[in-house]
C-alpha positions as CSV (number, residue, x, y, z in Angstrom):
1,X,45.9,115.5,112.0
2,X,45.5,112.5,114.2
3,X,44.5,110.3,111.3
4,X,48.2,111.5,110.0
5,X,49.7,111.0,113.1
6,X,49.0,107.1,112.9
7,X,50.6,107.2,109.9
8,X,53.8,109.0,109.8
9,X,56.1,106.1,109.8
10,X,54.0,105.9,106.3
11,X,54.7,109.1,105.2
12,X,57.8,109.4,105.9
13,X,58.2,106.2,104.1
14,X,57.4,107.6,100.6
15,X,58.6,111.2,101.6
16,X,62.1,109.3,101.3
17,X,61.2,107.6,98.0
18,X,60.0,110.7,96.9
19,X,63.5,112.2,98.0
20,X,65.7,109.9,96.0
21,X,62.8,109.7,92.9
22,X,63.2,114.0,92.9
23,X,67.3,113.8,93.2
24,X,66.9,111.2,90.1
25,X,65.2,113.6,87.7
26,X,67.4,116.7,89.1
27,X,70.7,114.8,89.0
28,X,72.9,116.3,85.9
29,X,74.4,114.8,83.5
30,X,78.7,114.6,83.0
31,X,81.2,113.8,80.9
32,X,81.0,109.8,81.1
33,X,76.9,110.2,80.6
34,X,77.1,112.0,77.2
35,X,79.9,109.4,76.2
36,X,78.0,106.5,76.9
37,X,75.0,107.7,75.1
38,X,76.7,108.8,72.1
39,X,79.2,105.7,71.7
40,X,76.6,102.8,73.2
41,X,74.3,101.1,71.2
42,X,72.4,97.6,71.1
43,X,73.5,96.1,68.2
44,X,77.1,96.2,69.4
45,X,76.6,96.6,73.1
46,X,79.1,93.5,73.8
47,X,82.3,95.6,71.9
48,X,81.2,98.9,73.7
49,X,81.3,96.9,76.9
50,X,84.7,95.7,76.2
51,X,86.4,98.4,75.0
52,X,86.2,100.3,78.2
53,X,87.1,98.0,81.2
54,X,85.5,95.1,83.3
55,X,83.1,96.8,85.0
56,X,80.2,95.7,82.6
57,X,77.7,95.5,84.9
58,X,78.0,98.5,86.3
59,X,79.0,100.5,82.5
60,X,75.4,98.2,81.2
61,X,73.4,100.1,83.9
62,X,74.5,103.2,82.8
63,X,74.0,102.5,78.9
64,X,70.2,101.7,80.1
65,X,69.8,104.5,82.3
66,X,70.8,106.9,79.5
67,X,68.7,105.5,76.9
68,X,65.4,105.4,79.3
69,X,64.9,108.2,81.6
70,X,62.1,105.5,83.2
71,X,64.5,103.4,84.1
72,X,66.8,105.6,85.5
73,X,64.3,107.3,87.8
74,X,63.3,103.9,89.1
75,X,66.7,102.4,89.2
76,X,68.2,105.4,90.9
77,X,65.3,105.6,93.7
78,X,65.4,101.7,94.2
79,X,68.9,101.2,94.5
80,X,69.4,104.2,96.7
81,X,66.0,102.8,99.3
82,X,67.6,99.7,99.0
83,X,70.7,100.9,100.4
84,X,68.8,102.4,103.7
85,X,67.2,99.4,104.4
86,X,69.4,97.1,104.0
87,X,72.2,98.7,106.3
88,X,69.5,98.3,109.4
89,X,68.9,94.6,108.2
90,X,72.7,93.7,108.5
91,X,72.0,94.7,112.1
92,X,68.7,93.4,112.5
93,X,67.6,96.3,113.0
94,X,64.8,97.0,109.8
95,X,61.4,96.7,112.0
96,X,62.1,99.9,113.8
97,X,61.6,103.1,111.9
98,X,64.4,105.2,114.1
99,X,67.1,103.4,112.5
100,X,65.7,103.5,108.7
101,X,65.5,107.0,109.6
102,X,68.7,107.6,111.0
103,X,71.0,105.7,107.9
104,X,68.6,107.6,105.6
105,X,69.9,111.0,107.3
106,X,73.7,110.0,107.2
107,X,73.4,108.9,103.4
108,X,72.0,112.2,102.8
109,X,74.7,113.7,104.9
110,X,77.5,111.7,103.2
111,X,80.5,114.2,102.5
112,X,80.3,116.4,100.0
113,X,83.3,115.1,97.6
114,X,81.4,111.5,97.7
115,X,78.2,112.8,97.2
116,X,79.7,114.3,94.2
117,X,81.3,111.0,92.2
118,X,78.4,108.5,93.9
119,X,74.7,109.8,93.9
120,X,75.8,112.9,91.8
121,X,77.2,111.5,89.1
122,X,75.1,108.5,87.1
123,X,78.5,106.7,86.2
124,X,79.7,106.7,89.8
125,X,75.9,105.6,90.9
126,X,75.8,102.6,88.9
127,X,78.9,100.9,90.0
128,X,79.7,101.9,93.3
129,X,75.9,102.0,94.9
130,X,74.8,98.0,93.6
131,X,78.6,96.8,94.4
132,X,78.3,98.2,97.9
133,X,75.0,96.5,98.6
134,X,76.1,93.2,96.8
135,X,79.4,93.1,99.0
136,X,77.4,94.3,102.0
137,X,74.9,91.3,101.6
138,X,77.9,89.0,101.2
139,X,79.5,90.5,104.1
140,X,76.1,89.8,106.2
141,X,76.3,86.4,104.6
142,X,79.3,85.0,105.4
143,X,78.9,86.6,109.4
144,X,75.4,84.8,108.9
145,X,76.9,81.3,108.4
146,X,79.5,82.0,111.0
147,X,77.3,83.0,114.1
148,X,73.8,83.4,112.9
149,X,71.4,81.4,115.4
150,X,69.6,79.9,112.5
151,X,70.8,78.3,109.2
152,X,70.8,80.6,106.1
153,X,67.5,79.2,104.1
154,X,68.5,77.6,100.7
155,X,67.3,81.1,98.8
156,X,69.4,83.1,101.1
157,X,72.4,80.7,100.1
158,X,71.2,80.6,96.3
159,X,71.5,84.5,96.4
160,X,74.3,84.5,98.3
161,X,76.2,82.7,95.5
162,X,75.3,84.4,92.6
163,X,76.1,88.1,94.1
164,X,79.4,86.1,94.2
165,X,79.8,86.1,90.9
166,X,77.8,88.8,89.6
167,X,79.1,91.3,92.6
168,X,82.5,90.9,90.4
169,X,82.0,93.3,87.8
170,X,81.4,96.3,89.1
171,X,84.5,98.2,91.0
172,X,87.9,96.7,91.0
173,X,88.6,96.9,94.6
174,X,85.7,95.8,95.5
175,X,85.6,92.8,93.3
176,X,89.0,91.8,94.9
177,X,87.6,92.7,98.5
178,X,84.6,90.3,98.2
179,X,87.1,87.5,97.1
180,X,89.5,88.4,100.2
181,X,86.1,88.6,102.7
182,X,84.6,84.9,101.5
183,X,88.2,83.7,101.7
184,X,88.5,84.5,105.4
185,X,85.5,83.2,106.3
186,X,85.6,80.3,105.3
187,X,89.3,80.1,106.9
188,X,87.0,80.7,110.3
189,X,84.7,78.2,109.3
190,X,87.0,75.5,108.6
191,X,89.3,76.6,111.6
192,X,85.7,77.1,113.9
193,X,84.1,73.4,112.6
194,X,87.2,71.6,111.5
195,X,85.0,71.3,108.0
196,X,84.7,73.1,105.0
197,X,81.4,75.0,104.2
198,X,80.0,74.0,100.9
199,X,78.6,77.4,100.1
200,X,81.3,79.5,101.3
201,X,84.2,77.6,99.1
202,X,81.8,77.5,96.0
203,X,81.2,81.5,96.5
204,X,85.3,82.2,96.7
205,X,85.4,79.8,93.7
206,X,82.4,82.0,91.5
207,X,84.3,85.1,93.2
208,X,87.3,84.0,91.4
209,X,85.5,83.2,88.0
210,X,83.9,86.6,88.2
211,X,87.5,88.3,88.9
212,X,88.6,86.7,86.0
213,X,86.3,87.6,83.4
214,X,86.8,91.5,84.9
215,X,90.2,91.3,84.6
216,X,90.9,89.6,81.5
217,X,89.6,92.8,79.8
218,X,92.1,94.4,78.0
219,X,92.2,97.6,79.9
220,X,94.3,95.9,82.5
221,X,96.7,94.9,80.5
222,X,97.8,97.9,79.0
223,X,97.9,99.5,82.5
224,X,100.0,96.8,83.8
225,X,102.4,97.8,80.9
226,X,102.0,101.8,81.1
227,X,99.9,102.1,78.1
228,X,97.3,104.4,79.3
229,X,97.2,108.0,80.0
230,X,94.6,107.6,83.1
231,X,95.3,104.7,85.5
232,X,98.3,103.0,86.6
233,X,100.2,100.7,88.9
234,X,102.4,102.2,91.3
235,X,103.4,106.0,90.3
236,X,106.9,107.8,88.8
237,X,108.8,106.6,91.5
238,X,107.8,103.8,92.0
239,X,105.5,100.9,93.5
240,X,107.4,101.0,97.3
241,X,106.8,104.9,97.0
242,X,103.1,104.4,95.9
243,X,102.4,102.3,98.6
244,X,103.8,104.8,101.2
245,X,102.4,108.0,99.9
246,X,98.8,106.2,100.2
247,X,99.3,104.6,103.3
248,X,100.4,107.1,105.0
249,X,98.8,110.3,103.1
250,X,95.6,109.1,101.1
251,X,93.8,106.9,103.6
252,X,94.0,108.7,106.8
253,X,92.2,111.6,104.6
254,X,89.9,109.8,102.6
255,X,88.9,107.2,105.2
256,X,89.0,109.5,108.4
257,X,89.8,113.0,108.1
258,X,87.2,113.6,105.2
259,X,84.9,111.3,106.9
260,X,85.2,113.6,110.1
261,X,81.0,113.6,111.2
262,X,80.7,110.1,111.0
263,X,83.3,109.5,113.4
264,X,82.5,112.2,115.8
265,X,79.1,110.2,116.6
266,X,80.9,107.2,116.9
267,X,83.2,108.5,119.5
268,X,80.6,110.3,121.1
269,X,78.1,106.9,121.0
270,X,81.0,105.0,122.4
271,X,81.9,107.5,125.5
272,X,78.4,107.3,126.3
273,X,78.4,103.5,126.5
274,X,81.7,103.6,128.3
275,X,80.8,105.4,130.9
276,X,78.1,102.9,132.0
277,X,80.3,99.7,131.2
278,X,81.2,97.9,134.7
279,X,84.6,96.2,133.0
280,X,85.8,100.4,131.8
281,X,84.9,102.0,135.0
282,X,87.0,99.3,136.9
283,X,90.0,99.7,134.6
284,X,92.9,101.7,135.9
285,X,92.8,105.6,135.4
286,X,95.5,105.1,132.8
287,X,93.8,102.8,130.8
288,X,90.9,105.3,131.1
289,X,93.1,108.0,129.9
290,X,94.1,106.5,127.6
291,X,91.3,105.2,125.5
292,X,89.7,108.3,126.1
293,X,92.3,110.4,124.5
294,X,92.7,107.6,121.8
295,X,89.1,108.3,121.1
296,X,88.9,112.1,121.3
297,X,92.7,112.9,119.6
298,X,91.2,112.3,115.9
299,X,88.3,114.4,116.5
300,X,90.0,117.2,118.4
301,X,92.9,116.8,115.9
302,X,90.8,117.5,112.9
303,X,89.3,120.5,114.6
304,X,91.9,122.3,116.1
305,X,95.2,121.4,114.4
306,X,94.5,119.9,110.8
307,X,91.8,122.0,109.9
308,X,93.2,125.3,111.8
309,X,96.7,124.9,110.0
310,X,95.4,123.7,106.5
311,X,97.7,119.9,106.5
312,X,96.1,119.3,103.4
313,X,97.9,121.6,101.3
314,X,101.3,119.8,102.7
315,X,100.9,116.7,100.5
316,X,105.3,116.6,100.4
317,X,105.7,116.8,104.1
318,X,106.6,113.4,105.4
319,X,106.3,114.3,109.0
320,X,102.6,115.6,108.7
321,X,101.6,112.4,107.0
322,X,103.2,110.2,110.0
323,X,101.3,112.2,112.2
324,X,98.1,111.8,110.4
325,X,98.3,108.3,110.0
326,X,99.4,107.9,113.8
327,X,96.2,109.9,114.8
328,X,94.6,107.7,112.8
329,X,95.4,104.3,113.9
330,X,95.3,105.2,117.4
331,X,91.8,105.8,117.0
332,X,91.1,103.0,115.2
333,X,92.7,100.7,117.7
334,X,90.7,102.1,120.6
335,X,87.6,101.5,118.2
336,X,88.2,97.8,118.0
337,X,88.6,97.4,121.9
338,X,85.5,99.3,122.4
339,X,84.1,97.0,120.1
340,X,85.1,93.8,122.1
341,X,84.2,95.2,125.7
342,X,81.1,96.9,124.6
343,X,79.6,94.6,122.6
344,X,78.1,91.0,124.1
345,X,75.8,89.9,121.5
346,X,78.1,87.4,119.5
347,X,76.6,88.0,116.0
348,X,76.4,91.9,116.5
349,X,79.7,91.7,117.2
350,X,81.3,89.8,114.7
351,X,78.8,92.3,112.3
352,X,81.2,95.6,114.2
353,X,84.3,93.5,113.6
354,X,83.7,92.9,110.3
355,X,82.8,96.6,109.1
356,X,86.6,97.1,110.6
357,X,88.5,94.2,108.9
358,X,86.5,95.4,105.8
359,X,87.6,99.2,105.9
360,X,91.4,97.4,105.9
361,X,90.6,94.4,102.8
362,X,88.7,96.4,100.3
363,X,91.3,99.6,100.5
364,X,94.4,97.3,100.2
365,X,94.0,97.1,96.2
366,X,94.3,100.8,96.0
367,X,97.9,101.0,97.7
368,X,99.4,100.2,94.4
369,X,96.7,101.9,91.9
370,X,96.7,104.7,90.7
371,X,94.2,107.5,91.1
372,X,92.3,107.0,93.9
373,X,89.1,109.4,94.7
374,X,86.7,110.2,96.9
375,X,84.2,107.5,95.0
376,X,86.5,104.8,95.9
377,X,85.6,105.0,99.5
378,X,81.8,105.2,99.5
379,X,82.0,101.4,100.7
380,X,83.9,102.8,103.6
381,X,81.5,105.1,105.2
382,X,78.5,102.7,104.4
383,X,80.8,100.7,106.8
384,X,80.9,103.4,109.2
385,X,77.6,103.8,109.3
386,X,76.5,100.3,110.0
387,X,79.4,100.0,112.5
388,X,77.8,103.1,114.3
389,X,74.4,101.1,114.3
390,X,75.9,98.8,116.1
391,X,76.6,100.6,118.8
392,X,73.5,102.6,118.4
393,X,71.3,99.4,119.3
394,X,73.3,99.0,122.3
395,X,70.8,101.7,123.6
396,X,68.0,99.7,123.4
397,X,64.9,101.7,123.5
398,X,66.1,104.6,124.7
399,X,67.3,105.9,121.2
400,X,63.5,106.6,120.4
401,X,64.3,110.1,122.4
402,X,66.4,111.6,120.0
403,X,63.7,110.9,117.0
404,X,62.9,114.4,116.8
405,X,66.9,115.7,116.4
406,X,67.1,112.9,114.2
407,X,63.6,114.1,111.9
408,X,64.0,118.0,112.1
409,X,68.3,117.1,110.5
410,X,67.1,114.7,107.8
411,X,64.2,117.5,106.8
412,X,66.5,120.2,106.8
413,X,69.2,118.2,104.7
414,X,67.0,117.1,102.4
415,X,65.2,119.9,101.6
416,X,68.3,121.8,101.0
417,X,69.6,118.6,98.7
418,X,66.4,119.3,96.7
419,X,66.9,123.2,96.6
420,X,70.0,122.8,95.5
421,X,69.8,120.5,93.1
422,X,66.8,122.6,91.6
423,X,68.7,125.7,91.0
424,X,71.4,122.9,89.7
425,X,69.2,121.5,87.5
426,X,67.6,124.7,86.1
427,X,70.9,126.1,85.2
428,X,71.8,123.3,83.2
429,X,68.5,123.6,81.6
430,X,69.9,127.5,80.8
431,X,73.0,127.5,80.3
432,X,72.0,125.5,77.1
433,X,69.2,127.7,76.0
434,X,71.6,130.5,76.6
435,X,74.3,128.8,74.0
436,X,71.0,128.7,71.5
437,X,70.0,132.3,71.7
438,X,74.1,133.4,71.0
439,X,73.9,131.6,68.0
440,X,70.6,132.8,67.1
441,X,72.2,136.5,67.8
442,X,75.0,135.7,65.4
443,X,77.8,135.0,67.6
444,X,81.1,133.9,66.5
445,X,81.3,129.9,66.7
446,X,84.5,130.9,68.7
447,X,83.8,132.9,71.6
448,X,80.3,130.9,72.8
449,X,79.8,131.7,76.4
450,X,79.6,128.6,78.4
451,X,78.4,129.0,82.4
452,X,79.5,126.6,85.0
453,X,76.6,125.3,87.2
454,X,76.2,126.2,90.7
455,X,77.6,124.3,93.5
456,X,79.6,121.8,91.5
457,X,81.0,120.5,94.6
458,X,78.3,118.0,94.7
459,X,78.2,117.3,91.0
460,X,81.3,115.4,88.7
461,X,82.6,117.4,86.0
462,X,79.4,118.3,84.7
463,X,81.0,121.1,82.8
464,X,83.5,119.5,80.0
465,X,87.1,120.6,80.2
466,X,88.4,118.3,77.6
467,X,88.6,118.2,73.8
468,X,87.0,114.7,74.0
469,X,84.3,115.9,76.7
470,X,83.4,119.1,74.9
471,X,83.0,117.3,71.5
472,X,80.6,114.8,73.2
473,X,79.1,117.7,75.1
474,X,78.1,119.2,71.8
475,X,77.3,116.1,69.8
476,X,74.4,115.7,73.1
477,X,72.6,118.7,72.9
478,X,73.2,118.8,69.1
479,X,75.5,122.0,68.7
480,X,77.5,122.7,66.0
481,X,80.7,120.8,66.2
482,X,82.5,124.1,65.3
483,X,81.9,125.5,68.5
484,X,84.9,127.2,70.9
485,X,83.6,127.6,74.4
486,X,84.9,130.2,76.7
487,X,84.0,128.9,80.2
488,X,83.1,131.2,82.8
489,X,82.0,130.7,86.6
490,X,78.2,130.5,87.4
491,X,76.7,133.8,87.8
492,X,79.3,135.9,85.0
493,X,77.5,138.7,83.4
494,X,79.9,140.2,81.4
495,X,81.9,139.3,78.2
């Protein structure tokens, strides 16, 4: 026991790569995985690549992944540690096992709908997890440059260039995002040193190349002309409209109100480390008052009014959505003065700062696109989370007394994550053999019984619904293409 005890930063360790190795195998396939199996294949991997949209990299990943269960396993555990550990190196942070622990606890705890279309769903994995760490890394690049105490080293720089380039074909607002993000800073640098930086003006220049090449696929242009059933700029009535509806309906929910436990610690972190700040206490009572209840009205609002009086099922009511979005820049106002007063180290700060200005650059593409999900703001409560870090270190030492809390959460959570995706996993393994054994009875081809999985509010559409998805649902698990399914809900015992 004592032996174990001098090693449980250890074992916890490899219980997390353990986690995310387990979640790999028990992760189910959807409607996208059985596609790209069926229609991908080496000898024409460039024209499959193409004839979907410019998110090769991302699409290429998933094309492996399906054709080697090895290299999804290892993919899907790398790329999700990678994520932990990088957020605590952004805030220099990475030595200390509290803070590995704690991002591993609120990835784990991420909301339910973005679970569901990121680390649920293969297709969603492979392009928004690698272009969130590649736009993080240039993110933490460009603030390195800026106010690092040290020069970047030439490899840092070297990498630093090509996740320019290669960070571009992945996710389409995040490919204009990191292009907007080196812009700026090397507006700063130029404005801060009255110089241009060499590696931040080649980076926006391979940024650019690598926009380029995305959006010169095909895809784009037929959505810029209305051509495709799916996507599209701006909406029926039009591109002022659009921009309304998801500025003032979509992002308070998708960015804030879904994102609800996040920001409760934040506010909670930052009362805590207002309350001992010398330049707060000595403000007036009114300034007080007022940050305070800019702090606490999101939170309390969520509780007590949007959640008591369901607002989400008025999506037409104009005065709700002002309200939301009012809520919701108030409290992100107060977050950026908390920011300035609480934070003194310059880098640190400038790291907080930028998690803000990049929660406002990388949703600006989606104000004229159209759909939006809960995928597309995965990058946003990444940010969150390393924007609560940073206030987190402003504790110093004393956060090692909430280890324990922190431990006994990400335990419980990720045991139930396995359970769950056990039962989700075995299911799918049945519901298959089920289909078998009612054709081996001599069922009709057109009343097959086909169960949903359990708790599909964590997987994406892993039960087809369309003509297309159904046909490549059966052309998978080799069914006869004849087959009429009659879906029912997960646990229906009767005919």
């Amino acid at each position: 026991m004592k032996q174990l005890k001098q090693h449980e930063q250890l074992c916890w360790y490899i219980g997390i790569i353990l986690f995310y190795f387990i979640m790999a195998i028990l992760t189910p396939l959807s409607f996208v995985d059985w596609h790209w199996y069926l229609n991908s294949h080496i000898s024409s991997l460039g024209q499959d690549l193409m004839r979907t949209n410019g998110r090769y990299l991302g699409n290429f990943l998933e094309i492996l992944a399906m054709h080697s269960a090895i290299f999804k396993y290892l993919s899907y555990t790398a790329l999700s540690c990678l994520m932990v550990y990088f957020c605590t190196i952004i805030v220099n942070v990475n030595k200390k096992f509290i803070y590995i622990l704690i991002c591993f606890t609120f990835l784990i705890m991420i909301p339910s709908g973005v679970y569901s279309e990121t680390y649920g769903w293969l297709a969603g994995f492979y392009n928004y997890i690698p272009s969130s760490i590649i736009s993080l890394f240039i993110l933490y690049t460009i603030i390195y440059i800026l106010y690092g105490d040290e020069e970047a080293s030439i490899n840092h720089l070297w990498l630093f260039l090509t996740a320019c380039l290669f960070g571009q074909l992945f996710i389409e607002n995040i490919t204009i995002y990191n292009s907007l993000i080196i812009l700026i800073g090397a507006s700063i640098y130029g404005i801060q040193h009255k110089k241009l930086n060499y590696y931040l003006i080649v980076g926006f220049m391979l940024s650019c190349i690598g926009a380029i090449i995305m959006f010169l696929n095909p895809i784009y242009f037929k959505i810029i002309d209305g051509k495709t059933v799916y996507h599209s700029i701006s909406d029926k009535v039009g591109i002022i409209h659009k921009i309304g509806t998801t500025l003032l309906m979509d992002f308070p929910k998708y960015i804030f109100l879904n994102q609800y436990l996040i920001l409760v610690v934040i506010s909670v972190i930052i009362t805590i480390l207002l309350v001992r700040n010398t330049i707060f206490v000595n403000q007036h009572v009114v300034i007080k008052f007022a940050i305070m209840y800019g702090l606490y009205s999101l939170p309390f609002y969520k509780l007590l009014i949007y959640d008591q009086f369901h607002f989400e099922i008025y999506t037409k009511s104009f005065s709700i959505a002002l309200l939301n979005f009012l809520i919701c820049a108030v409290f992100f106002a107060v977050l950026i003065y908390s920011t300035v007063i609480l934070i003194s180290e310059k880098f640190l700060r400038a790291i907080a700062l930028g998690c803000l200005i990049s929660i406002v650059l990388s949703t600006l593409p989606l104000l004229v696109v159209a759909p939006i999900g809960n995928r597309n703001f995965y990058f946003i409560y990444v940010l969150w989370l390393i924007f609560l870090l940073c206030f987190v270190k402003q504790f110093d030492g004393n956060i090692n007394k909430v280890t324990t809390i922190v431990k006994a959460i990400a335990c419980a959570h990720s045991l139930i994550l396995v359970i769950g995706f056990s039962l989700i996993y075995q299911s799918s393994v049945n519901r298959i053999e089920n289909v078998e054994e009612q054709l081996k009875n001599g069922k009709r081809h057109q009343s097959i019984i086909l169960e949903r999985l359990p708790f599909e509010k964590y997987t994406h559409l892993t039960t087809p619904s369309t003509k297309t998805d159904l046909n490549d649902f059966k052309a998978y698990y080799d069914l006869p293409k004849d087959l009429k399914f009659k879906v029912v809900p997960f646990g229906y015992d009767g005919e």
